[in-house]
TIDO-394668 format. One line per 3 residues: number of its first residue (from 1); their letters; for each residue x, y, z of N, C-alpha, C, O. Coordinates in steps of 0.2 Angstrom, whole numbers. Layout:
REM TIDO-394668
NUM = A = X Y Z X Y Z X Y Z X Y Z | ... .
END
This chain:
REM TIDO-394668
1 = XXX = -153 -72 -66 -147 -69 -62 -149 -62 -61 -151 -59 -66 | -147 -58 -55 -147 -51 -54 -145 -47 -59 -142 -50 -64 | -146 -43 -59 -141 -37 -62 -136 -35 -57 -137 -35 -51 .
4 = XXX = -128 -34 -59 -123 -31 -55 -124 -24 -53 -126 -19 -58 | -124 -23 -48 -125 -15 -44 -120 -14 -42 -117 -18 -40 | -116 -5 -43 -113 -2 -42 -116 2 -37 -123 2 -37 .
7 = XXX = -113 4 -31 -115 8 -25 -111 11 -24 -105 12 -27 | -113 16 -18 -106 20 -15 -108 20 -7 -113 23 -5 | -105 17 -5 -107 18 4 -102 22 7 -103 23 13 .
10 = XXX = -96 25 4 -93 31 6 -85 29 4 -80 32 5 | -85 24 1 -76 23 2 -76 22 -5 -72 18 -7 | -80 25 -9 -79 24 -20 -85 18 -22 -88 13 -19 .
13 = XXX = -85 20 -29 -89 16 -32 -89 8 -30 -84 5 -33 | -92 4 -26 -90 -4 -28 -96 -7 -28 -102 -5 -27 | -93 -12 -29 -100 -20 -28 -104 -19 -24 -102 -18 -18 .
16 = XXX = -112 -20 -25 -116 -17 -19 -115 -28 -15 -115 -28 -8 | -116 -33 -18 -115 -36 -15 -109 -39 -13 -108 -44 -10 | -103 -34 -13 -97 -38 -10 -91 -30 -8 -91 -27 -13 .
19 = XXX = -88 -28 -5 -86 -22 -4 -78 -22 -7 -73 -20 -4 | -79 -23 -13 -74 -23 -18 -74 -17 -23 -79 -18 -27 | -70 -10 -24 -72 -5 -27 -70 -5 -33 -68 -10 -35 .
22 = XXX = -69 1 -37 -68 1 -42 -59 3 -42 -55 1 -45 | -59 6 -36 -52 8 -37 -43 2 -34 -37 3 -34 | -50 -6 -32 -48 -11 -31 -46 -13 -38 -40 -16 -39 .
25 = XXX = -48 -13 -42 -48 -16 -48 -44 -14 -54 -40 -17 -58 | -45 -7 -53 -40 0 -58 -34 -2 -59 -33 -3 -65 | -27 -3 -54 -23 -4 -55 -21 -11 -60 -16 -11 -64 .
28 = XXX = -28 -15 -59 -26 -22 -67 -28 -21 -73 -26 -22 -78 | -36 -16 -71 -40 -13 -79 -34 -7 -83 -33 -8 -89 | -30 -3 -79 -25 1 -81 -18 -2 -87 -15 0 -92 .
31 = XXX = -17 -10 -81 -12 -12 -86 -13 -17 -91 -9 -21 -93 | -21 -17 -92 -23 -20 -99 -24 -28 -97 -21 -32 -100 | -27 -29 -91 -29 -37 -88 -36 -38 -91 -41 -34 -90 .
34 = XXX = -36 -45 -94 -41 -45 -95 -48 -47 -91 -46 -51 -87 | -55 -45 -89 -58 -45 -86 -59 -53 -83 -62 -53 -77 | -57 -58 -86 -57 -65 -82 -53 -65 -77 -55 -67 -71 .
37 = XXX = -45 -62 -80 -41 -64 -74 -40 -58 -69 -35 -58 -66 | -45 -54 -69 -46 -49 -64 -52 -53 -58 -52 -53 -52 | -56 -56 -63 -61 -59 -57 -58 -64 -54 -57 -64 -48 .
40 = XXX = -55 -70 -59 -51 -74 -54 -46 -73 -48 -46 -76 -43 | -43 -69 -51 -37 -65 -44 -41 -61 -38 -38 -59 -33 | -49 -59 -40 -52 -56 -33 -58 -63 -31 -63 -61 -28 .
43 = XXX = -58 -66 -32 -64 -72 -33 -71 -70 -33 -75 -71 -28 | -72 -65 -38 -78 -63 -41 -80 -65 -47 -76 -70 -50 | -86 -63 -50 -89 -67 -55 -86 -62 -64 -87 -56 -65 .
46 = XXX = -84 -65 -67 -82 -58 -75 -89 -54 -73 -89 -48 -75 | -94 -54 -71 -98 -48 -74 -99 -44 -70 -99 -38 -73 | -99 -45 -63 -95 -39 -58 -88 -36 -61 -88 -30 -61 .
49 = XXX = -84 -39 -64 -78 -36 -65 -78 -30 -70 -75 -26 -70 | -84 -32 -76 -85 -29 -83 -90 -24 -81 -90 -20 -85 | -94 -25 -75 -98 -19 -71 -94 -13 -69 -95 -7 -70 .
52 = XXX = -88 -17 -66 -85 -12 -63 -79 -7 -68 -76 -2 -67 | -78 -12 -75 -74 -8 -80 -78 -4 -82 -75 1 -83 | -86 -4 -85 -90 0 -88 -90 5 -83 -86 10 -84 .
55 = XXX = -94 5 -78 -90 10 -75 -87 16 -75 -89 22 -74 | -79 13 -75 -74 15 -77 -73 19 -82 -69 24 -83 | -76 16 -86 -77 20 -94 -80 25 -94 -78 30 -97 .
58 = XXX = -86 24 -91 -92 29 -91 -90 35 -86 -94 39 -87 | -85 35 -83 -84 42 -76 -74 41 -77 -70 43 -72 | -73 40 -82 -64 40 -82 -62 45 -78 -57 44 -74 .
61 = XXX = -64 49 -80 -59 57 -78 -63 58 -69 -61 61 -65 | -66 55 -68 -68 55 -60 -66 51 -56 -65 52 -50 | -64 45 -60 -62 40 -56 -56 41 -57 -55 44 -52 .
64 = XXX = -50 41 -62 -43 44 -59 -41 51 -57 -35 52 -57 | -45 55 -55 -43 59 -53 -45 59 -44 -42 63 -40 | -51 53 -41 -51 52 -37 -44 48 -34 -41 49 -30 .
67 = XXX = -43 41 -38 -38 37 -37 -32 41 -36 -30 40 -30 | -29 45 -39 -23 51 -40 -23 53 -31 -19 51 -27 | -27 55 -30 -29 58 -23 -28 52 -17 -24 52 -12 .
70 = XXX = -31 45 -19 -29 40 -14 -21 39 -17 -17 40 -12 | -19 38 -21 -13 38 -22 -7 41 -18 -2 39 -15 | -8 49 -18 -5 53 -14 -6 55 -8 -3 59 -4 .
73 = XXX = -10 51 -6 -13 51 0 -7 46 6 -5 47 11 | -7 39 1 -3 36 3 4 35 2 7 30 3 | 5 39 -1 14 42 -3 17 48 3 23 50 5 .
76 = XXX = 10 48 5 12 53 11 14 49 16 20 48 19 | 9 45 18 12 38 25 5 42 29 0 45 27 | 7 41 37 4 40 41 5 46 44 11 47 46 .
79 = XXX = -1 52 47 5 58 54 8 55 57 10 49 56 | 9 56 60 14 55 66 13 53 73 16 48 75 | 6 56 76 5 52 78 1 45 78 -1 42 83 .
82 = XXX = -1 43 71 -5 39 71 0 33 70 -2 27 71 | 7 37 67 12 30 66 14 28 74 15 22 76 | 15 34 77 19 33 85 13 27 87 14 21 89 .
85 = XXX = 7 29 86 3 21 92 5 16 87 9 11 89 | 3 15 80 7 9 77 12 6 78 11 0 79 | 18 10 78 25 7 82 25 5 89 28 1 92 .
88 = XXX = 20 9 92 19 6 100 17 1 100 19 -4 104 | 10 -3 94 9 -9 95 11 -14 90 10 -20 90 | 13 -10 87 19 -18 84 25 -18 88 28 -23 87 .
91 = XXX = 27 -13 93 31 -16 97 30 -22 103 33 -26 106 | 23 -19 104 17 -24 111 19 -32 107 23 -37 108 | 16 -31 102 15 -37 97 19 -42 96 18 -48 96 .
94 = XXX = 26 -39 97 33 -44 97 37 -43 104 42 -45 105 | 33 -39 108 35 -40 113 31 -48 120 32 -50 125 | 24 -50 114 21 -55 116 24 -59 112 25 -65 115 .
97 = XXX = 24 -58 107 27 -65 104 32 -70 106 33 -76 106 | 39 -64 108 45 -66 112 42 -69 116 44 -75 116 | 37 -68 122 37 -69 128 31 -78 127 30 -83 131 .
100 = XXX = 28 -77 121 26 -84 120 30 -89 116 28 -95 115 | 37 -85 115 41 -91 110 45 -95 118 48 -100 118 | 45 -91 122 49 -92 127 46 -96 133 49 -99 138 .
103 = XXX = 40 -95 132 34 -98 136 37 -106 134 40 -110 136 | 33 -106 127 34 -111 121 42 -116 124 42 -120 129 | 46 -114 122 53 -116 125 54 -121 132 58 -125 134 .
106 = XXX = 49 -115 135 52 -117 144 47 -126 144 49 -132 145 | 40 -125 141 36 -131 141 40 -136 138 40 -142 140 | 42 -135 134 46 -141 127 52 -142 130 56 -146 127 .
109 = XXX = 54 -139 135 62 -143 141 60 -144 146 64 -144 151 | 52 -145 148 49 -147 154 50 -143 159 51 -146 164 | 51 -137 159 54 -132 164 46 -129 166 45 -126 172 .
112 = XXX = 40 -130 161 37 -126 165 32 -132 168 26 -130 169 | 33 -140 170 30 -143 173 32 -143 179 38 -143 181 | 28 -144 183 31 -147 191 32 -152 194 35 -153 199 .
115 = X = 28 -158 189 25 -163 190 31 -171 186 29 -177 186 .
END
């Protein structure tokens, strides 16, 4: 079997064969999960997981203080304009759905046959 490889292709430490990071993992290594049932719940193999705790161990203070930052990042939310297109298209979103629940409707009361 391989050895597991740790990479960085720019979004944090992870699996060079699977794009699962270290900072995926942190929040169950944090509250004391053991490394089985961390690979089970991401359907990875324990030595990837135990790669990605050593890891961990090995750059602590690098790794939470970059986590800390993605943390804060997302406490912040989204600018403003990035949420306004958000909102414009989860409005699109359900403004299609409606118009296929009703599509939907007209077919199943035979209203949209001619025949």
């Amino acid at each position: 079997m391989e050895p597991v490889k740790i990479i960085n292709r720019g979004r944090g430490p992870e699996l060079a064969n699977i794009r699962i990071t270290i900072y995926d993992i942190l929040p169950y290594v944090l509250k004391g999960w053991r490394a089985d049932s961390i690979a089970f719940s991401f359907g990875i193999r324990i030595v990837e997981v135990e790669a990605l705790i050593r890891y961990f161990e090995e750059h602590r203070e690098e790794v939470l203080a970059a986590n800390q930052k993605i943390l804060e990042r997302i406490a912040r939310g989204n600018p403003p304009e990035v949420q306004a297109k958000l909102d414009a298209s989860h409005a699109k979103l359900l403004a299609l759905k409606e118009a296929l629940a009703r599509k939907r409707a007209q077919e199943t009361n035979g209203e949209g046959n001619p025949g």
